[in-house]
C-alpha positions in Angstrom: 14.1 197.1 -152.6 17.4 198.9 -151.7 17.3 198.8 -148.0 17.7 195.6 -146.2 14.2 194.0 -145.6 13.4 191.4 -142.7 10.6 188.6 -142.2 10.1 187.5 -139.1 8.3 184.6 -139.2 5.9 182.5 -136.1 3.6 179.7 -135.9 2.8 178.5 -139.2 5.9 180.0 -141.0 9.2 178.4 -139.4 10.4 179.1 -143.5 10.1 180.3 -146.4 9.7 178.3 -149.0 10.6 180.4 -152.4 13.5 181.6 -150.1 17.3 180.6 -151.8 19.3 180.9 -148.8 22.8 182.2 -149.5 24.3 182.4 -145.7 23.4 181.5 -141.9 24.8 183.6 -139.6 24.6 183.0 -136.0 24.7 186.1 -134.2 25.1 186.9 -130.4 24.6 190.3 -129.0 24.8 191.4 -125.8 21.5 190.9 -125.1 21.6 186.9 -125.1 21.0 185.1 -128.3 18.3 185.6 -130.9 15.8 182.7 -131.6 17.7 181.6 -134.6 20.1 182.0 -136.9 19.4 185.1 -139.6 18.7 183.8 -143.3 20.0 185.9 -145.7 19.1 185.0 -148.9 16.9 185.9 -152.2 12.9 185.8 -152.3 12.0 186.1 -155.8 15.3 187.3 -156.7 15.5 190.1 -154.4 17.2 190.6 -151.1 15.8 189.1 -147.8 16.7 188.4 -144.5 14.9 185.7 -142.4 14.5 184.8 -138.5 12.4 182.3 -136.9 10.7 184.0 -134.3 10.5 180.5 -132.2 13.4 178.6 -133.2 14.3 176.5 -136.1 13.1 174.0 -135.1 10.3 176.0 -133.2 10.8 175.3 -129.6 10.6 178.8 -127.8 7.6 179.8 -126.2 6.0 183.3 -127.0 6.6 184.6 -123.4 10.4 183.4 -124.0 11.5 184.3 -127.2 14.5 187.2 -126.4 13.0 190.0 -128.3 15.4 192.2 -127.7 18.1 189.6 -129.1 16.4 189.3 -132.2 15.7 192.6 -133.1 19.5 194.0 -132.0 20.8 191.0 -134.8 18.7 192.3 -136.9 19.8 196.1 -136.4 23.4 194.6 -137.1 22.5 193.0 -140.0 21.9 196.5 -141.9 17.9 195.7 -141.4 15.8 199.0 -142.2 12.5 197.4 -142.2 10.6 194.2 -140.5 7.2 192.6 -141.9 6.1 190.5 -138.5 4.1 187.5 -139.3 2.1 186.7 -136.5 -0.9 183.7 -135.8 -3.7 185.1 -134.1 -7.1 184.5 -133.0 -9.8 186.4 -134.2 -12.6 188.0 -132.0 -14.5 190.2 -134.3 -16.9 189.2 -137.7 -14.3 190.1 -139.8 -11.2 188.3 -138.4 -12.3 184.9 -139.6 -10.5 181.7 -139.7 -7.4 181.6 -142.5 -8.2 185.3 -143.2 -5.1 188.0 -143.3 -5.3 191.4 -141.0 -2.9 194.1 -141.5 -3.7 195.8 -138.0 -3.3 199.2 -137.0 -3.3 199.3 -133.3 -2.0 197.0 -130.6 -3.2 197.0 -126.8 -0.3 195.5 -124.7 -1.5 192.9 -121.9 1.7 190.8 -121.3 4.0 191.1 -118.5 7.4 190.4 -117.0 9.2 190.6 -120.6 12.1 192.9 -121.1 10.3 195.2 -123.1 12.8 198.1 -123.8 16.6 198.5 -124.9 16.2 202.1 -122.6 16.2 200.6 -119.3 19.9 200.9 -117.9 23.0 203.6 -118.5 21.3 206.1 -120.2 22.3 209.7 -120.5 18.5 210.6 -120.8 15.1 209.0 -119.7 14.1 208.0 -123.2 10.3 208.0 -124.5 9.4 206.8 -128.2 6.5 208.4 -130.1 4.1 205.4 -130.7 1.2 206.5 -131.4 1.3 204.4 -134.6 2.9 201.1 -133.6 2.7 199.8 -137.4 4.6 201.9 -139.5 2.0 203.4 -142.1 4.1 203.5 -145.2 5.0 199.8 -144.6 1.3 198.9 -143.9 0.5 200.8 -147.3 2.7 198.9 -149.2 1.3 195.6 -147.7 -2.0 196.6 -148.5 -0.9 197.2 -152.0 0.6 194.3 -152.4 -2.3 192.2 -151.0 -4.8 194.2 -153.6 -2.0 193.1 -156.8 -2.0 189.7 -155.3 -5.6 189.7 -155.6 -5.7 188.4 -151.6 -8.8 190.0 -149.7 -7.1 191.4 -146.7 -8.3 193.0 -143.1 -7.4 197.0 -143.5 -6.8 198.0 -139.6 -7.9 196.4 -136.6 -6.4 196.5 -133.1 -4.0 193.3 -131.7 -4.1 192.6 -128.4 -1.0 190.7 -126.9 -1.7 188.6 -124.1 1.6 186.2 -122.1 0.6 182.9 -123.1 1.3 180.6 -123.7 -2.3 179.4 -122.6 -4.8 180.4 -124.6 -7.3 182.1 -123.1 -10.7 182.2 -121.7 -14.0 183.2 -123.4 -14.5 186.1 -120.2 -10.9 187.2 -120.7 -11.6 187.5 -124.7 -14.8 189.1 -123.5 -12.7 191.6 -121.6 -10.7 192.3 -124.8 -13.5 192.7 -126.8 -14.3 195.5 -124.9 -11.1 197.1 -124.5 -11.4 197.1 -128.9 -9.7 194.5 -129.9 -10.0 192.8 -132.9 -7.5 190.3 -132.8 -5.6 187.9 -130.3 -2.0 187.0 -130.2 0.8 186.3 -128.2 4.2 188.1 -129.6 2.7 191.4 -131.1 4.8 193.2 -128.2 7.4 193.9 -126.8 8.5 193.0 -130.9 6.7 196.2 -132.5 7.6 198.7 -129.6 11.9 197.7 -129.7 11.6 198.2 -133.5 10.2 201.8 -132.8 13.0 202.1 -130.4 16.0 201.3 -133.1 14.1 203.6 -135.6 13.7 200.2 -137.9 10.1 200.7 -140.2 8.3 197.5 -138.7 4.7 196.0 -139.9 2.5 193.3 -138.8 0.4 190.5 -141.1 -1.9 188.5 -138.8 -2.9 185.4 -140.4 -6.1 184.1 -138.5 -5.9 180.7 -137.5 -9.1 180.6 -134.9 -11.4 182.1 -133.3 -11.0 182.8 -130.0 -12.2 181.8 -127.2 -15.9 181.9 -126.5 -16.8 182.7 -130.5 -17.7 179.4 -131.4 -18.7 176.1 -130.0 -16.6 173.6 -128.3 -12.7 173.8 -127.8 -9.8 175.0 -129.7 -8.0 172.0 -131.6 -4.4 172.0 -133.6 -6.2 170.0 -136.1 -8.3 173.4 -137.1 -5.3 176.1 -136.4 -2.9 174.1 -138.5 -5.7 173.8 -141.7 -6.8 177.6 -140.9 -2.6 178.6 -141.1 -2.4 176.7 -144.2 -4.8 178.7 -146.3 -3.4 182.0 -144.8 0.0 181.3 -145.3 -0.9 180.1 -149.2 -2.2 183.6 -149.4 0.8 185.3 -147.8 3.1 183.7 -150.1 1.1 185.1 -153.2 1.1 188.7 -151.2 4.9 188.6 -150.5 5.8 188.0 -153.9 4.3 191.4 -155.0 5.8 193.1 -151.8 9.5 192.6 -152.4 8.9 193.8 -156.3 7.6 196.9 -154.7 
């Protein structure tokens, strides 16, 4: 890859572990400081740069990670494109448990984050086209690679992005399922919408780690989402080998 590639990664993927790190650099913008220090480094012998979406060690809750913060150091790092990682709960059949969704669609239900860098001392009002919040060349390529990797992935399916960092109840996930969702997570947005706004190419792999509320019996334990993220994130690692080749 010639242009400068990010991974952000959440829940379940603090690291990388075939990343050889060559430099931490701890960046401050003036939008406050990002959740960690960038990792810039080689992931199967090609260029990467890393942030922790949460921290290192992961300590920053999804309604207060600085978004804007990490995707300005990103920006000034040279980055051209983002793959988001992202744990989320699955609501329909085919989002189940450990399985990988490259969505296509997000519905936004958070509130109270600072969402947009076009909010103060502008020449202009400024509105962003998003009427595709994933970039489609960048999902393409991921689907590709997932298909080489031999990893049976989720094509499509719509994110919705609730505050947490609850979880939530089976009549709100009811509510959701209605609106179309296919998945639940917590960090999907304002993340994919301040991309769009600094023109960086941005994707999202969803790695299901349970369903959600209401769409199975009994209560949601971190004994099952830690299990469930293990699988996915084996798989992920076998997809992101043939992603930075491509």
């Amino acid at each position: 890859m010639s242009a400068l590639t990010a991974i952000i990664g959440g829940t379940g993927l603090t690291s990388l572990s075939d990343l050889v790190i060559e430099k931490r650099e701890s960046l401050t913008t003036h939008y406050g400081d990002p959740s960690s220090d960038l990792m810039f480094g080689k992931l199967h012998g090609h260029d990467i740069v890393f942030l922790a979406r949460h921290g290192d060690p992961a300590r920053v809750p999804p309604h207060r990670v600085n978004y804007r913060a990490n995707l300005w150091a990103l920006k000034t790092a040279g980055v051209s494109s983002i793959l988001a990682v992202a744990a989320v709960g699955g609501i329909t059949p085919a989002m189940a448990p450990s399985k990988i969704a490259v969505p296509d669609q997000i519905i936004d239900y958070t509130h109270g984050r600072e969402h947009t860098f076009f909010a103060d001392n502008l020449r202009h009002v400024t509105h962003i086209d998003f009427t595709h919040p994933y970039t489609p060349l960048l999902r393409e390529k991921l689907l590709a690679s997932a298909k080489l990797a031999g990893i049976d992935v989720v094509n499509g399916g719509v994110y919705g992005c609730t505050q947490g960092p609850r979880l939530e109840t089976p009549a709100e996930i009811t509510r959701m399922e209605r609106d179309g969702c296919d998945l639940v997570g917590m960090t999907g947005m304002p993340e994919a919408a301040l991309a769009r706004e600094l023109e960086i190419a941005y994707a999202c792999c969803a790695v299901v780690a349970n369903w959600a509320a209401g769409k199975q019996a009994g209560e949601i334990t971190m004994e099952e989402i830690e299990a469930n993220l293990r699988q996915g994130m084996a798989d992920l690692a076998g997809i992101l080998r043939h992603w930075v080749e491509s």
